[in-house]
N, C-alpha and C positions, 0 to 999 in steps of 0.2 A: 591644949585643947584636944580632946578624944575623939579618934579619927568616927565617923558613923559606920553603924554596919559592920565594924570591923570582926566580928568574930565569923558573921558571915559572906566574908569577901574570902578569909582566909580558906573557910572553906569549901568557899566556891572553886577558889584557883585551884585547889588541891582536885576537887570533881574531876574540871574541864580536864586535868595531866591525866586521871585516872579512866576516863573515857575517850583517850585519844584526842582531846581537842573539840569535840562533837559532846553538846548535852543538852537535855530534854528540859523544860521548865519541870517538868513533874520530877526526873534522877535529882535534878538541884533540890528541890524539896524534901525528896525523899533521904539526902547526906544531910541534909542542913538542920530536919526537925525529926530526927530520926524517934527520937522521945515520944512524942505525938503520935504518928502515923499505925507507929508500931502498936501501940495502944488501941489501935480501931478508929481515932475521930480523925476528922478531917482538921485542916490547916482553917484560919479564921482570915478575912478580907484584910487586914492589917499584916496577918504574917505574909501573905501572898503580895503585897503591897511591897514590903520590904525584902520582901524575895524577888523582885522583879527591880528592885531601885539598888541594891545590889549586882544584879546578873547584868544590867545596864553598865553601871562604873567600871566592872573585870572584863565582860564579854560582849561579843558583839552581836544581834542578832540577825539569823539568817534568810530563816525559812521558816513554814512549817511544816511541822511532823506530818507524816500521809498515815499516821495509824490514826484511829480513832477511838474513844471516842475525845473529844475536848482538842483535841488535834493541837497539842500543845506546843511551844516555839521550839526551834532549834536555836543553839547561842554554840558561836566559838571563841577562844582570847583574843581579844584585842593585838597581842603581840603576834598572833599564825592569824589574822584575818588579811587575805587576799583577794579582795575584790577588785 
């Protein structure tokens, strides 16, 4: 059976090494649908859905963001999360 998500898990984990452990839901979106974004449209309620059901399985969430606007979450790996 095929793991779910799996092309965007991989990529997530790679994110979270490449920004120190620290990532934005918006950085995850912007590795994950690079295709998309870059093109000018935004992400659809399904990809955000699956980008959030993803960043759940790899990382942990923290906080959030103090920029604005959308004040999006902060997530870190499940394996550095020390709370």
């Amino acid at each position: 059976m095929q793991k779910r998500n799996s092309r965007l898990k991989t990529a997530i984990r790679r994110a979270v090494a490449e920004h120190s452990g620290r990532l934005t839901t918006a950085d995850a979106a912007a590795i994950t649908y690079p295709h998309i974004l870059e093109a000018g449209k935004k992400l659809n309620k399904c990809q955000y859905y699956y980008l959030r059901c993803a960043l759940a399985e790899v990382a942990e969430r923290v906080a959030r963001s103090a920029d604005p606007p959308g004040r999006p979450w902060l997530w870190i790996a499940k394996s550095d999360s020390r709370l």
